[in-house]
C-alpha positions as CSV (number, residue, x, y, z in Angstrom):
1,X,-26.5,-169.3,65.7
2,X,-25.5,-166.5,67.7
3,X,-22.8,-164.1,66.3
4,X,-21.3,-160.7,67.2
5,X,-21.2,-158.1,64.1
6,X,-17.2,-156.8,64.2
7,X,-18.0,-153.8,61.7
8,X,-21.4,-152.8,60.6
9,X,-23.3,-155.1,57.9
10,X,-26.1,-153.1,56.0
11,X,-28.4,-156.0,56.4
12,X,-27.8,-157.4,59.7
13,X,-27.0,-154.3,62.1
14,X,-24.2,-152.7,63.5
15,X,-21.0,-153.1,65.2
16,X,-21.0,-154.5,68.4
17,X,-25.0,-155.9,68.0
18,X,-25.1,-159.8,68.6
19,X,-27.8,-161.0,66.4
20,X,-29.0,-165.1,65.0
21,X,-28.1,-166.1,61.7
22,X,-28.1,-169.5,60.0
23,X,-25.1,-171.4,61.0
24,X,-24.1,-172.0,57.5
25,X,-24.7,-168.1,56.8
26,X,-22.1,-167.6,59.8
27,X,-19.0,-170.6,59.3
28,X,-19.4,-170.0,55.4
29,X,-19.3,-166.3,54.7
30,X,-19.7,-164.1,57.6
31,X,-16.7,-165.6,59.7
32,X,-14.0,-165.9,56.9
33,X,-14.6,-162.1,55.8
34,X,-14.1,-161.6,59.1
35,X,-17.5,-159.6,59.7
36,X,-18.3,-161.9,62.6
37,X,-17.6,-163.7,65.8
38,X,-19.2,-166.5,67.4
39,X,-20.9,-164.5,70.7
40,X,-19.1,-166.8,73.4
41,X,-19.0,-165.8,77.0
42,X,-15.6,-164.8,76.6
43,X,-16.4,-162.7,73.0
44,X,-19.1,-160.9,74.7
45,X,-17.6,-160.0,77.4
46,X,-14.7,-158.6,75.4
47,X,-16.9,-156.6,73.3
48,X,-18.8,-155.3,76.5
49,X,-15.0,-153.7,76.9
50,X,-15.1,-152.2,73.5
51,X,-18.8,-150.4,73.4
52,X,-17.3,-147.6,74.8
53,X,-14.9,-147.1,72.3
54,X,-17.4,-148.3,69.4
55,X,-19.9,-145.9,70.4
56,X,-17.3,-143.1,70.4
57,X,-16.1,-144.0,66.6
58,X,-20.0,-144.2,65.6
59,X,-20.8,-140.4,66.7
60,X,-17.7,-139.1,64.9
61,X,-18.4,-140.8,62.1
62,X,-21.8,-139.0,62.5
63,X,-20.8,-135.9,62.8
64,X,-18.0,-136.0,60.0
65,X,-20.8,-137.3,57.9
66,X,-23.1,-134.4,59.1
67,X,-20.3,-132.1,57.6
68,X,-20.0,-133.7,54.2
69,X,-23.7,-133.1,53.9
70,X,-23.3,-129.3,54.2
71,X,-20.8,-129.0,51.6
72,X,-23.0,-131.5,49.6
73,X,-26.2,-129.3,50.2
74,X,-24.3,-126.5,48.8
75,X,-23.2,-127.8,45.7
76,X,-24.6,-128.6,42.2
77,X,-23.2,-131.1,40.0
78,X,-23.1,-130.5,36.0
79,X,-23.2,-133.4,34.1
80,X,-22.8,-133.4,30.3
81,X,-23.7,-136.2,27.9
82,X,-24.2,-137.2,24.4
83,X,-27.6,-136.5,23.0
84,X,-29.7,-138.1,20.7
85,X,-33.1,-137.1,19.6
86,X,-36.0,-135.7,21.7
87,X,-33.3,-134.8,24.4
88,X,-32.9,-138.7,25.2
89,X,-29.5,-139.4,26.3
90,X,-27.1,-141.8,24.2
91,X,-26.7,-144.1,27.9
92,X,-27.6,-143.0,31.3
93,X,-25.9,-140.7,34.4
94,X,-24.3,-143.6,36.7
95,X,-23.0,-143.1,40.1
96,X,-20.0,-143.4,39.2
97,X,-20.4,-140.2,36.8
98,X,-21.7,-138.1,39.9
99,X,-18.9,-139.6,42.2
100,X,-16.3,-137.9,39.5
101,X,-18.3,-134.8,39.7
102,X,-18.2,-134.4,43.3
103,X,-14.5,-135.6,42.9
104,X,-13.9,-132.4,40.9
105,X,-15.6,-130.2,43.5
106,X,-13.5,-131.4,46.5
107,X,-15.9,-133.7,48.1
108,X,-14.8,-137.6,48.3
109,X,-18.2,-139.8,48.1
110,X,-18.0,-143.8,47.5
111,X,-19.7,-144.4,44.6
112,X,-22.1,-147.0,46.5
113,X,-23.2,-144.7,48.7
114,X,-24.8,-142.6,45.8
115,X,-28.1,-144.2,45.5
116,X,-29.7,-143.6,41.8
117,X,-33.4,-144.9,42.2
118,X,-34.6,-144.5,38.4
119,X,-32.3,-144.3,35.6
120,X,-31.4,-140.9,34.6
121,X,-31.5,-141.1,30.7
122,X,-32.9,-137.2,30.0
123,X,-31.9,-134.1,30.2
124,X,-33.3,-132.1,33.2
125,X,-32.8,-131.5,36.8
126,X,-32.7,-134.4,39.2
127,X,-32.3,-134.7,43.1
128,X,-30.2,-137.6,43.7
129,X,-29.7,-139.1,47.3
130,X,-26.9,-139.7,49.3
131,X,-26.7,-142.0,52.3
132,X,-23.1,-140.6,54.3
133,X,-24.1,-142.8,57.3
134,X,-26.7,-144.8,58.5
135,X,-28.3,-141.8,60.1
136,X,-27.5,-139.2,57.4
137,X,-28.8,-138.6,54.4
138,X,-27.8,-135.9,51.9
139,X,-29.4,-134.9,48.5
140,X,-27.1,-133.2,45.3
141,X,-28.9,-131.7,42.9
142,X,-27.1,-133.1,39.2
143,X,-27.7,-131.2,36.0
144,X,-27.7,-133.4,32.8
145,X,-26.6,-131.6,29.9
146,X,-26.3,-132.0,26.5
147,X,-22.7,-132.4,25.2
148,X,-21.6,-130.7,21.7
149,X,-20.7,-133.4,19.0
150,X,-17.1,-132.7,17.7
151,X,-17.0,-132.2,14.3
């Protein structure tokens, strides 16, 4: 079945991009979320009216990710955590930890966006990467610590 992406879907493509699914893909999820549209002659002809417009949004999105990924490039993130022996940390450095982090520094970053590909469970330096857009990537460097028990 033929459908017509209304926002941009990580697996399928981007708004705008008329693409074949499963029918039962399509009438059971992607329609009631409201990611899709069934590509009539009438819906693609009223998206053919809206590329302009959708092409617009996508650079400035672009470029307003391009400018998060300067600040980010200029930043490193401290992270402290509890320590156990050897320098293994108690639980791990999540995304969410680093989206706090960032938080702290001024820089607003969705916490799914902040892809962790091993586990950070030591202490150390890591590169962790960002993906801003589909185009842009940035990389943070995050410092894991040791935190100091409380006595």
């Amino acid at each position: 079945m033929k459908i017509i992406l209304m926002q941009d879907f990580e697996s399928l493509g981007f708004e705008g991009d008329i693409v074949d699914v499963a029918r039962g893909y399509a009438r059971n999820y992607l329609f009631p979320k409201g990611v899709a549209i069934e590509a009539s002659n009438s819906n693609v002809k009223a998206m053919d009216m809206r590329k302009g417009k959708i092409v617009a949004n996508r650079t400035k999105d672009k470029e307003a990710a391009e400018r998060v990924r300067e600040k980010i490039s200029q930043v490193t993130i401290t992270v402290r955590q509890k320590v156990g022996e050897e320098g293994r940390l108690y639980g791990s450095v999540t995304s969410r930890d680093i989206a706090q982090e960032l938080e702290s520094e001024g820089i607003v970053v969705d916490r799914r966006k902040i892809v962790i590909d091993e586990t950070i469970r030591a202490l150390g330096e890591f590169e962790v990467p960002i993906k801003l857009h589909p185009e842009v990537m940035a990389k943070i460097k995050v410092v894991v610590e040791g935190k100091e028990e409380e006595a």
